[in-house]
N, C-alpha and C positions, 0 to 999 in steps of 0.2 A: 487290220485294214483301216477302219474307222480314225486310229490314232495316226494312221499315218497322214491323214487329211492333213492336220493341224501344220504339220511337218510343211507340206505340199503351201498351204496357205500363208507361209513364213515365208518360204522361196520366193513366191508369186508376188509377195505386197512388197518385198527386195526388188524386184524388177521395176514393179510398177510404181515406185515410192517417189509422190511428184509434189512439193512444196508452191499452191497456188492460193491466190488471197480467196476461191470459188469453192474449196475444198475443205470442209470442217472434221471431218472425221471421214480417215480415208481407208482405202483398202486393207482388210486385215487389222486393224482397229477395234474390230464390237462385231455386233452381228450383223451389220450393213454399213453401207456409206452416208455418210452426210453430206449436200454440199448445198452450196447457196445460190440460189434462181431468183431474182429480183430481189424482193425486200422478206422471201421466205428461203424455211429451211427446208429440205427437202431429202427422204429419206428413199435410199436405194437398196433393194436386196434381190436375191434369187439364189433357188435352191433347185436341185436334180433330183429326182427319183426316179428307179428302176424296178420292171418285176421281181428280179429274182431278190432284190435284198429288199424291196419296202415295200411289197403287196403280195400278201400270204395267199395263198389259193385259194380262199374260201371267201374274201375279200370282194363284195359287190361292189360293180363298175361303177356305180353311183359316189363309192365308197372312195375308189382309186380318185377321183375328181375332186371330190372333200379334198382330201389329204393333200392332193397337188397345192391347193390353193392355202390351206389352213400353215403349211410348214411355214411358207410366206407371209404369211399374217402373223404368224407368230415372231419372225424376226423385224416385222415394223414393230408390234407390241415388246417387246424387248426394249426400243428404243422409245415408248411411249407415244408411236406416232399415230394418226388416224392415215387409214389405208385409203388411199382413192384409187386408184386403177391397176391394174392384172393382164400381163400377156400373157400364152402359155407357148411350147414347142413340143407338139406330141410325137412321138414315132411308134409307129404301127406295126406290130409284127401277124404274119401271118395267122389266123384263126380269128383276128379280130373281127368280124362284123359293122356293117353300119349300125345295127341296133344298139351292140356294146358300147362305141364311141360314142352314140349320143347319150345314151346313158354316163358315159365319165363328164360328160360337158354338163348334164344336167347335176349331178351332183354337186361341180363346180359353180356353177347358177344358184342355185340354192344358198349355200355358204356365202358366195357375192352379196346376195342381196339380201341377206341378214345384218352385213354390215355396211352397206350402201357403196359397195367396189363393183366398179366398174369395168371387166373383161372385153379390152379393148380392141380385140384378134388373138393372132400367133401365127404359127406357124405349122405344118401336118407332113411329117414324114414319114419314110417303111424303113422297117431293119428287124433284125433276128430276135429281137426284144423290144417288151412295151417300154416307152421311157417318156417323163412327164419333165420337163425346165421349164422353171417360171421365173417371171418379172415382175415385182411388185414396187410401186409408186406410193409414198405416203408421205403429211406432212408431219411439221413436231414445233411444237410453242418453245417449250425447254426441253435444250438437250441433256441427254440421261444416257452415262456407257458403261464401260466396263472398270474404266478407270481412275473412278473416282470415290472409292470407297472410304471411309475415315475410321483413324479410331475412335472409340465409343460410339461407332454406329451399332445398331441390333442387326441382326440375318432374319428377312422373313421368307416363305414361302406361300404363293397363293392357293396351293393345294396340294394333295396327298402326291406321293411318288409312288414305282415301282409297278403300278397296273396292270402297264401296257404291257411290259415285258414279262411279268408276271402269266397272263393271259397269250403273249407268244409262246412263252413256254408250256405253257395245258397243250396249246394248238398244235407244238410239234409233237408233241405226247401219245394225243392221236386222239384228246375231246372233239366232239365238234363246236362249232363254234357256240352255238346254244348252250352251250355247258361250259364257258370258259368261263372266270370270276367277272371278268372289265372287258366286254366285248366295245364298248363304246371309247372306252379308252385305247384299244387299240386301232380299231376300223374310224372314227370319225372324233380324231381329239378334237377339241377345240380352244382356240388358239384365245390368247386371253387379252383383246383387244380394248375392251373397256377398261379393263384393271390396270392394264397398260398405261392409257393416258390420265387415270388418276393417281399413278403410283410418280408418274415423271414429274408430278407436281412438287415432290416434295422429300425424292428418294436423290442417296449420292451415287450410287451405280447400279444396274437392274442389267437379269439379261436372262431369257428364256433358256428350259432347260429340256433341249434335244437328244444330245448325247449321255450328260448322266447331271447328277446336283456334283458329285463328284468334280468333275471336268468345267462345269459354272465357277464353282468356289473357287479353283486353283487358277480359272483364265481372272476373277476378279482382283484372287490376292498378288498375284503378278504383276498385275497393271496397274495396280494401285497402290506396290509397294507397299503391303502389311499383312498379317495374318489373320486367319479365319478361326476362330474356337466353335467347334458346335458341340450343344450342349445335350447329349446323350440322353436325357431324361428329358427331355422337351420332342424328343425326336418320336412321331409319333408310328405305328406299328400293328396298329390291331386290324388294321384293314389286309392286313399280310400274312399275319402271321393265324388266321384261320384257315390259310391254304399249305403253308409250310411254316420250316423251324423259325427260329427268333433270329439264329446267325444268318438263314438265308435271307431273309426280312429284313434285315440290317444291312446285307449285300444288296438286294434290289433297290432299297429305296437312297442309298449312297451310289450304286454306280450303272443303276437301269438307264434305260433313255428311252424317248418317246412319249413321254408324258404331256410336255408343252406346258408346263409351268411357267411361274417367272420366277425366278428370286432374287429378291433386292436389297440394300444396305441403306437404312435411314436412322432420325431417329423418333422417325412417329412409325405407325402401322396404318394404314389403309385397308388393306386385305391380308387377310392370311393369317398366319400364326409363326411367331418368333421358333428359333431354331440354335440361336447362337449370338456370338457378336465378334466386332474387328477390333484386335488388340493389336501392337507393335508385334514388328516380327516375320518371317516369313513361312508359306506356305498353308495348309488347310490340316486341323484336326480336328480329333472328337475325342470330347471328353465325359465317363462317366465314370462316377465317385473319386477313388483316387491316381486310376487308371486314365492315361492321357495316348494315342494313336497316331499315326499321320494317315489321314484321308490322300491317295492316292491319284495320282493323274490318269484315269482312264475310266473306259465306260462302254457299255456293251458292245460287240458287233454282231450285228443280223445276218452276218454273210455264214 
């Protein structure tokens, strides 16, 4: 289902695909829009979530509110931008409470103003399921996408993978949440918006990683015309592999999602720790000792 998005996203920037001197980076592109408002650049994004695929039952309203806003944050951080304002569009389904909504809003609040976003309104509707859409506004000094990766750049990561999904999967298991390994990774990621605008400083392509590192790697070697080697023995696993095998551990952390990292192609490091690098060539693998892979296009679905 998830893979089919991408599909859906191709269609849609076909439609919408408009050649104006206002437009820097347009639909279907990266992880938002770019375009230009005065003598600034200005960054466009929004994301959906729904109960039944992105907030597990055990999941506090405070929690649902985070995450609404955090996914968003996370695709202006992708582009290195500083976040300034936030709508939402909620819809209400049945069982909801006044108490629970305000609790999603205050979750919401909280996360705003850790990073000084401004939640400017929205919108409040009813329907058979809870659903969160948001808008998020940011700007960006230099722009940073998906497609402009070089060879001899290094591949870094700003932090561990495979957590969150890791930790969905205890949950369906039937731990409770107290007992899962990364409850914070999954209930309240945080979206990596400082490292973000330190990384645009000086990275050739960056882009947060939602759906898997898997699915990052193959949308940057794509777009940037070259290949990805990652380097198997740099790839790191101990945080995984105390809960399962080493192959599964190697699966999560290649094609989980939900994590909200960034990873980028430069040729300094700022954050994170190296993974790989861009050689000529197409598509994404992984290389350890004399053994060489193809790192696949896809990445989890929650449905």
């Amino acid at each position: 289902m998830r893979m089919r998005e991408f599909k859906l996203i191709e269609r849609a920037s076909k439609i919408f695909s408009i050649q104006r001197d206002d437009i820097i980076v347009a639909a279907g592109e990266h992880d938002a829009a770019i375009v230009k408002i005065g003598n600034r650049s200005v960054v466009l994004t929004t994301d959906n979530l729904h109960e039944k695929a992105d907030f597990p039952e055990s999941m506090l309203p405070e929690e649902v509110g985070h995450m609404a806003l955090a996914v968003n944050l996370s695709d202006l951080a992708a582009c290195g931008a500083k976040p300034l304002h936030f709508l939402y569009t909620i819809t209400i389904r049945e069982g909801i409470d006044d108490e629970f909504f305000e609790r999603i809003l205050y979750g919401m609040q909280k996360l705003a103003k850790k990073y000084d976003v401004a939640v400017v309104g929205g919108d409040i509707d009813f329907g058979d399921e809870l659903y969160i859409s948001g808008f998020a506004v940011g700007v960006v000094d230099r722009i940073v996408t998906q497609a402009n990766a070089r060879i001899g750049d290094r591949v870094y990561l700003t932090g561990l993978l495979g957590k969150a999904q890791l930790s969905l999967e205890q949950l369906f298991s039937g731990m409770d949440r107290e007992e899962i390994a990364y409850p914070q990774s999954l209930f309240t990621p945080e979206p990596k918006v400082v490292e973000g605008i330190e990384i645009a400083k000086h990275a050739n392509s960056m882009t947060d990683i939602s759906d898997s590192l898997a699915v990052s790697l193959n949308l940057i070697a794509k777009k940037s015309n070259v290949s990805i080697v990652l380097n198997g023995d740099l790839i790191p696993l101990e945080h995984l592999t105390e809960f399962v095998s080493l192959n599964k551990a190697l699966e999560l952390f290649l094609y989980a999602g939900g994590d909200y990292e960034l990873v980028y192609t430069s040729k300094e490091k700022s954050y994170g720790f190296e993974i790989g690098e861009v050689v000529e060539g197409e598509g994404v693998w992984i290389k350890k000792g004399d053994k060489i892979s193809r790192v696949e296009f896809r990445g989890y679905s929650h449905m």
